[in-house]
N, C-alpha and C positions, 0 to 999 in steps of 0.2 A: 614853344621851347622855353624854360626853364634858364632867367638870365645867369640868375647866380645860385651856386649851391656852399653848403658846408657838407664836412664830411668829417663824421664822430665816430671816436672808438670808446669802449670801457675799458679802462686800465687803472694799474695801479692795485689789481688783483691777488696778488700773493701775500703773504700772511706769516709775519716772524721769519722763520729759516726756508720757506714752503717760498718758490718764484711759481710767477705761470703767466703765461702772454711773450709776446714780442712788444715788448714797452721802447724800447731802445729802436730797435724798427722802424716801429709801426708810427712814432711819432714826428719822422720826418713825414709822412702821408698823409695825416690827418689836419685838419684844421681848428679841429673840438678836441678836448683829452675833456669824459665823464671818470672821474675820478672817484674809486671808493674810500671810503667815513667810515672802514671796520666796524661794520655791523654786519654785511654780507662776505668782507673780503677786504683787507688794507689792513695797514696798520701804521701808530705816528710816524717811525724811520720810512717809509713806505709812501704813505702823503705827501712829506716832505720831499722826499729824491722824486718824485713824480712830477711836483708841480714845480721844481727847478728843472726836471730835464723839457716840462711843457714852457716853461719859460723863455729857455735859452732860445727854443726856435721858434718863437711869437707864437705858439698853437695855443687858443683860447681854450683858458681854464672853468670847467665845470664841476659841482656834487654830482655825486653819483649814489647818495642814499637809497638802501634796503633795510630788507628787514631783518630783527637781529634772530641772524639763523647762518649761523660760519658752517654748522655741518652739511646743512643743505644748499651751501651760497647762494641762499637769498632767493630762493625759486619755487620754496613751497609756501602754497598762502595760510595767513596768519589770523587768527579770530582773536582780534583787540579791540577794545573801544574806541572808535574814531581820534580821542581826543589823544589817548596813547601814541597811536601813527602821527599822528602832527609832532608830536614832539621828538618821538625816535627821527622824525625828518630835521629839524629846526637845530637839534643837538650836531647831528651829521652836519650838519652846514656850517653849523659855528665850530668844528672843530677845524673844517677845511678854510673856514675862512681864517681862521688862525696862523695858520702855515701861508696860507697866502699873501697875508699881512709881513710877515716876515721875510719874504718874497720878492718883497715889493711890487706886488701881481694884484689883479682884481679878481676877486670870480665872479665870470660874467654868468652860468648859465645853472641850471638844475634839471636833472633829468633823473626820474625813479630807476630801480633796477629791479629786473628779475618778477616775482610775486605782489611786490607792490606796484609795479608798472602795470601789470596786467588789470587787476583792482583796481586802479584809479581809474587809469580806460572804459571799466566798461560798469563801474559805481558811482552814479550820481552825485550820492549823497557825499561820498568820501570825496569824492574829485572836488568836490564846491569847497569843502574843509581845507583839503589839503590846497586846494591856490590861494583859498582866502589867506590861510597862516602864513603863505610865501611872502603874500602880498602885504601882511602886516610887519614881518620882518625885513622885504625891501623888495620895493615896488621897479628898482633898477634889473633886477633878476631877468633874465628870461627861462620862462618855461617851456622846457623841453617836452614836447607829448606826442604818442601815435596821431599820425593824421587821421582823423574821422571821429575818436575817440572823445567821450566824456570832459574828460582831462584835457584835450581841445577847448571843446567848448568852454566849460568853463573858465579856465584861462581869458578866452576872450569875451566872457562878459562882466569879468571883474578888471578888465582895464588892463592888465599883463600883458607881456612880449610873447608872443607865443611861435616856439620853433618850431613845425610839424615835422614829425618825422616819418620816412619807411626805411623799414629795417630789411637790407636786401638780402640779404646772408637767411632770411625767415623767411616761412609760410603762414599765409592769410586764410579764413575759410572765408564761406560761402557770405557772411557776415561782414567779410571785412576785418575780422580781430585778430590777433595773430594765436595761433597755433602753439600750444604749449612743445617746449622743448623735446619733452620725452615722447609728444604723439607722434604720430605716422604722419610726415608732412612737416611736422614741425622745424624743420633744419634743412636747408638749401646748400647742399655742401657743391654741387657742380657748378667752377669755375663759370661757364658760360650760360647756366641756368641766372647766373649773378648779375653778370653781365644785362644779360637781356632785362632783366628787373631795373638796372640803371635804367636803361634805354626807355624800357617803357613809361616810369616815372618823370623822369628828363623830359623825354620829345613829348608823349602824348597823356601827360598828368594822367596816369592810371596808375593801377599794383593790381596782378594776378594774383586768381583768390581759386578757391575751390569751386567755385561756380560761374566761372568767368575772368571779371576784371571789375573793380569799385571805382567809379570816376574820381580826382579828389581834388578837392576845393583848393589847396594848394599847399606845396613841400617848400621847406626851407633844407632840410637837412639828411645827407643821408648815413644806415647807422651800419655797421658791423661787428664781429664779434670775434675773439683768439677763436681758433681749433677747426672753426667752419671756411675764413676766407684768409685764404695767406696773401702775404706781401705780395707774389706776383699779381694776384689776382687783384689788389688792392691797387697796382703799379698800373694792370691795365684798366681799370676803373676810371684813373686820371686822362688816362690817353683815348678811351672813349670820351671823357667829359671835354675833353681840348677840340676832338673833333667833330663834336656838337655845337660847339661856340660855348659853351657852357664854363662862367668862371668860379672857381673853387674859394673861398673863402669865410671865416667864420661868419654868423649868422649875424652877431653883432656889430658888424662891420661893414654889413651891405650898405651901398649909398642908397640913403633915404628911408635903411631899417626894413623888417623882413614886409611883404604886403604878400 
């Protein structure tokens, strides 16, 4: 059993006049706010009001960097030079750490969104790039990655905090990867299909896959998503994890740091 968890949403999604999400909600539930850097989605009035309303209720502030592609928010993959995505990242960070500073907040965490999440996961080469650059810009960061995933790893052989995550509101294939949005499988919209995905990750460290179940080395964090799991569903998510023994809290906060 799974002593301690977090529990992370993407917010801070809507763009100019354009809302979208339960921001206001969803951030009494959560214990992570990933925050978008308006390249996928956000925008500065937008940053700002997010990482004050993550403030107010102690919910640890993350990036939430993609890639820059507003039409497609961030989910179609992108063919750029390695050295290009480190930066589109480094930039998103520095703009959120900006607001943050302002804040008087820290941001503790970084986690990709969308296309580039997917890409680092299951790209070697980029995943090495992309933590190394994290890692030289600040090695207090924790990186946020799927569990199993490239981007795991490497995270943890260059010395980084590394948050593993599964994303319960998604489908895994037979691999272990996760399921692109638009495919068949890709989106776990039944409340108690959700449910059961806690449970299983919680009590017996696995995640359902197309070909079963991937055992996994070990979760820090669990993630979800607007449109797929609503507040109820997120309300009973807690009340499962309560009556696991399972205690909720950001990742950088665990006593004695994620293991």
């Amino acid at each position: 059993m799974i002593e301690f968890i977090d529990i992370g949403c993407d917010v801070g999604e809507g763009f100019g006049v354009y809302s979208y999400g339960y921001d206001q909600e969803v951030m009494e539930l959560i214990t992570s706010a990933n925050i978008a850097c308006g390249f996928h989605a956000g925008d500065p009035v937008i940053m700002r009001e997010t990482i004050d309303l993550a403030a107010g209720l102690g919910v640890a502030v993350g990036a939430h960097p993609g890639l820059p592609d507003l039409l497609g928010f961030g989910r179609r993959p992108m063919k750029a030079p390695v050295q290009d995505l480190c930066d589109y990242v480094i930039y998103q960070i520095g703009a959120l750490e900006a607001f943050c500073r302002l804040a008087g907040v820290k941001i503790e965490h970084v986690k990709f969104h969308g296309a580039l999440a997917r890409m680092s996961a299951e790209d070697r080469g980029l995943a090495a790039a992309l933590a190394t650059r994290i890692r030289s810009y600040s090695k207090d960061l924790i990186l946020v990655a799927s569990a199993g995933s490239a981007l795991e790893e490497a995270g943890i052989e260059l010395g980084l905090t590394v948050a593993s995550e599964v994303l319960v509101d998604r489908g895994y294939d037979s691999a272990g990867r996760l399921i692109p949005v638009r495919d068949p499988g890709g989106v776990v919209s039944d409340p108690q299909r959700v449910l059961e995905q806690v449970e299983e990750v919680v009590a017996r460290s696995r995640v359902k896959t197309g070909g079963g179940y991937m055992p996994l080395q070990q979760v820090h964090t669990l993630g979800f998503h607007y449109g797929t799991t609503g507040i109820e569903t997120v309300r009973e998510i807690h009340r499962s994890l309560k009556m696991m023994g399972t205690k909720v809290m950001p990742v950088g906060r665990f006593p004695g740091g994620p293991s």
